[in-house]
KOLSEDO-424084 format. One line per 3 residues: number of its first residue (from 1); for each residue x negated, y, z negated of C-alpha. Coordinates in nm, 4 decimals, m for minus. Layout:
N
NUM) X Y Z; ... $
This chain:
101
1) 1.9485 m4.0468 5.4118; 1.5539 m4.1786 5.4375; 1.4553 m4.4599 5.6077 $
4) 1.0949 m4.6083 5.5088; 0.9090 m4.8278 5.7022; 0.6470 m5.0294 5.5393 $
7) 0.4443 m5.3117 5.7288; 0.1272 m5.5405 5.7146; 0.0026 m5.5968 6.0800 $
10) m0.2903 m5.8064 6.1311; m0.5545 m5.6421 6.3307; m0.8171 m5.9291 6.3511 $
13) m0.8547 m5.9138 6.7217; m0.8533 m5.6447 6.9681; m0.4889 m5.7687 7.0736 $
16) m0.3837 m5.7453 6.7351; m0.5128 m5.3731 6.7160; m0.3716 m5.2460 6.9801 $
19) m0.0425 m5.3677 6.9174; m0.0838 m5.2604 6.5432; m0.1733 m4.8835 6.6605 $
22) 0.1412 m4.9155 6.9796; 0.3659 m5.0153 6.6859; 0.2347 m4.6653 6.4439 $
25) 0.2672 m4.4444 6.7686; 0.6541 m4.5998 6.8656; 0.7490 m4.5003 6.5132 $
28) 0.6059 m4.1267 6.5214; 0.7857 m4.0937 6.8836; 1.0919 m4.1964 6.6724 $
31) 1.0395 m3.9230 6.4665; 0.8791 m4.1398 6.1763; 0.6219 m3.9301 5.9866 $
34) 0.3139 m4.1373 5.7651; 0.3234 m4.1015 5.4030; 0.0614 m4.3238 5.3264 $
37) m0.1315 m4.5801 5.5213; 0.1436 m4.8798 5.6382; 0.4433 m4.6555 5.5106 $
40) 0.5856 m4.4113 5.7398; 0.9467 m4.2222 5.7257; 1.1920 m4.0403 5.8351 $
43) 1.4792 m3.8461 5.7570; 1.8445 m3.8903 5.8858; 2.1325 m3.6669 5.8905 $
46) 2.4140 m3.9760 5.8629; 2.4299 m4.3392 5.7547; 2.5401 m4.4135 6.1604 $
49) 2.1805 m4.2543 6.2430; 1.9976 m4.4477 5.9978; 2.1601 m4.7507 6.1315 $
52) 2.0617 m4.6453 6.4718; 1.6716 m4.5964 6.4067; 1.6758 m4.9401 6.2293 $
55) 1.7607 m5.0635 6.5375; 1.5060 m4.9032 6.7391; 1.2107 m5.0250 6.4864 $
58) 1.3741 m5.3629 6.5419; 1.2863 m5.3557 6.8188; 0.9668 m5.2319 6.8400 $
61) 0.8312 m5.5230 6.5382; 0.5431 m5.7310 6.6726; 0.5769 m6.1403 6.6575 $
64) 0.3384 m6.1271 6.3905; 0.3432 m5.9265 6.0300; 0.5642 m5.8402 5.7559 $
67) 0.7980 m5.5115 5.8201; 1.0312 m5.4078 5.5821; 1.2664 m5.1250 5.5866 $
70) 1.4332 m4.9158 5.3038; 1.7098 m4.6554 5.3037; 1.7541 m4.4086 4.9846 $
73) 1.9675 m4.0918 4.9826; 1.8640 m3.7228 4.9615; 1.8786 m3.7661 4.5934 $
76) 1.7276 m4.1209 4.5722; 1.4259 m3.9306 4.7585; 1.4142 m3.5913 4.5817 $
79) 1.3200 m3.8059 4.2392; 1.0060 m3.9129 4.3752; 0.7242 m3.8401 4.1845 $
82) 0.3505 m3.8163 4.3789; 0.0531 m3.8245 4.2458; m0.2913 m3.6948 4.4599 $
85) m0.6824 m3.7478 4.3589; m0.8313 m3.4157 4.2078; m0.9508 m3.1792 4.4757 $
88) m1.3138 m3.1276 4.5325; m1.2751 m2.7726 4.6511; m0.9718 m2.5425 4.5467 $
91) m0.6138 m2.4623 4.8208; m0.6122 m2.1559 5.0060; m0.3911 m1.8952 4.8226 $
94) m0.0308 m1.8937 5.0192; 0.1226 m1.5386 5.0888; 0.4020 m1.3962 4.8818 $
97) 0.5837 m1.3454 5.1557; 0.6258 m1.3500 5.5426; 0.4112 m1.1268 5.6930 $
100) 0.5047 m0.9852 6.0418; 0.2582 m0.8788 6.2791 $
């Protein structure tokens, strides 16, 4: 199971920005990771511990901004399809295999 978090926070103000970056840094103690800018997620073993980390980002919502929360499966999630900008300079080659000093 994946939960996604998506959200629109104002950040107008100084108040509003520090509650906006509080809210990011909750989720990432939660064990939320960002996949994009506003959208952050997290993987759960069980449907009872999905239900339990919607709870906690219940919590944690601020009075004012949109959050919304999805849940997909392990298969739901392994159909993704992502798409990146072309690189300006080219990945490091990855060993073939574990090396062990």
């Amino acid at each position: 199971m994946w939960l996604f978090v998506f959200f629109d926070l104002p950040t107008t103000t100084d108040m509003e920005k520090k509650t906006h970056a509080r809210f990011r840094k909750d989720l990432m103690k939660d064990g939320f990771t960002m996949m994009q800018y506003s959208v952050y997620i997290r993987h759960c073993a069980s449907l009872e511990s999905s239900e339990v980390h919607i709870k906690r980002v219940q919590r944690l919502i601020p009075q004012k901004g949109h959050v919304s929360i999805l849940k997909i499966t392990d298969k739901q999630y392994g159909d993704i399809v992502n798409f990146w900008g072309k690189r300006t300079t080219p990945l490091p080659d990855t060993p073939a295999q574990l090396e062990i000093f």
